[in-house]
C-alpha positions as a Markdown table, in Angstrom:
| # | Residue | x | y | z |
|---|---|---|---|---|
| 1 | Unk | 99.8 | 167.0 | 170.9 |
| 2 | Unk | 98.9 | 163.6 | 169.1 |
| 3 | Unk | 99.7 | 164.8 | 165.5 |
| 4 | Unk | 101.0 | 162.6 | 163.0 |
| 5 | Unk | 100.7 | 165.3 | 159.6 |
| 6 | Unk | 104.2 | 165.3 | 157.6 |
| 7 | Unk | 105.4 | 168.6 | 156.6 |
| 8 | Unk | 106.9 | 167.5 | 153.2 |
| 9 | Unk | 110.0 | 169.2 | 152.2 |
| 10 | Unk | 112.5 | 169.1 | 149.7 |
| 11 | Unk | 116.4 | 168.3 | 150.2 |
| 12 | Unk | 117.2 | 171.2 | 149.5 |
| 13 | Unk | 114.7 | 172.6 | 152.0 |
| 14 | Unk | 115.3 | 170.1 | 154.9 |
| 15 | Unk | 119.3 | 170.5 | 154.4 |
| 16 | Unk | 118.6 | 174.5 | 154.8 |
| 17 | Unk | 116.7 | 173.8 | 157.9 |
| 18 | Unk | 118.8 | 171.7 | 159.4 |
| 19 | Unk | 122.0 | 173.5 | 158.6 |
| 20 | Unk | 121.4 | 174.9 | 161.9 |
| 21 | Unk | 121.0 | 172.0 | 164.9 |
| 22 | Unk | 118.2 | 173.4 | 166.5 |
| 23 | Unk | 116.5 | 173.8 | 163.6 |
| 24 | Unk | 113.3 | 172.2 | 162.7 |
| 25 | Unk | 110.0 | 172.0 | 161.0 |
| 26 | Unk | 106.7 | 171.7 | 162.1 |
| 27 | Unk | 103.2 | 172.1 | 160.5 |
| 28 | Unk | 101.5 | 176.0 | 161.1 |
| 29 | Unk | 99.9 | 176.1 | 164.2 |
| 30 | Unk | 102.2 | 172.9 | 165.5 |
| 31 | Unk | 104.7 | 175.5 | 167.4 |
| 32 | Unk | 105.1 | 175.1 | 171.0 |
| 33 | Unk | 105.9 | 178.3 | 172.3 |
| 34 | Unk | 107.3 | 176.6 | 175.7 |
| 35 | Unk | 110.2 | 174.9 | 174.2 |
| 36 | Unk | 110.8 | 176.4 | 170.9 |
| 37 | Unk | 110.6 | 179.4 | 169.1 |
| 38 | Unk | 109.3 | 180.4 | 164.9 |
| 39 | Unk | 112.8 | 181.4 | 163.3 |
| 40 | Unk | 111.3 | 181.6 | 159.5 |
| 41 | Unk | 107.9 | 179.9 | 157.7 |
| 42 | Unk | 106.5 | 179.2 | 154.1 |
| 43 | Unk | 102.8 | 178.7 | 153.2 |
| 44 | Unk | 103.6 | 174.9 | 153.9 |
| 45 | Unk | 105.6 | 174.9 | 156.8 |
| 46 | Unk | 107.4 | 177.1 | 160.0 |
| 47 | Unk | 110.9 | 176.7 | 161.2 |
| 48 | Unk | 111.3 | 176.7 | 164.8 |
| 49 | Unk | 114.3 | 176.8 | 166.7 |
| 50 | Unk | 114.5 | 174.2 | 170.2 |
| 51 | Unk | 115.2 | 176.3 | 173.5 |
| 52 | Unk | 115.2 | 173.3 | 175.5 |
| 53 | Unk | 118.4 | 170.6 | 174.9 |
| 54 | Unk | 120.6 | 173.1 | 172.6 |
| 55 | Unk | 123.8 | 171.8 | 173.6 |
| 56 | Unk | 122.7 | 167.9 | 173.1 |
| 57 | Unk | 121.5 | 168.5 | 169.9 |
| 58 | Unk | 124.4 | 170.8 | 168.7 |
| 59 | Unk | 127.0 | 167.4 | 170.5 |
| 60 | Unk | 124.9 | 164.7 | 168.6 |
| 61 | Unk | 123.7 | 166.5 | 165.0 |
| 62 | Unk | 126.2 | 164.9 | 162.1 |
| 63 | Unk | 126.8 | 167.7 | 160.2 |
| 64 | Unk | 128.7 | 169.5 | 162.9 |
């Protein structure tokens, strides 16, 4: 997919989101069901949780 539409979020929002490491947000209809599953969505946006590299992204995210 060769999309380059910003999901515009809050702080507040984005600091929700990525509370969890393998969280993230994509556009509606931007979920790929191969690598990522839809944990939660708004009118504007759906959070998605990454199947694939949990245990890099949980090593390397700064809030842990």
């Amino acid at each position: 997919m060769n999309c380059r539409d910003q999901v515009k979020l809050t702080l507040e929002e984005y600091e929700e989101i990525r509370r969890e490491s393998t969280h993230f947000a994509v556009r509606p209809g931007h979920e790929n069901g191969e690598v990522e599953s839809a944990v939660w969505s708004t009118d504007r946006f759906i959070v998605v949780e990454k199947e694939v590299a949990e245990v890099l992204l949980e090593a390397t995210d700064p809030r842990s």
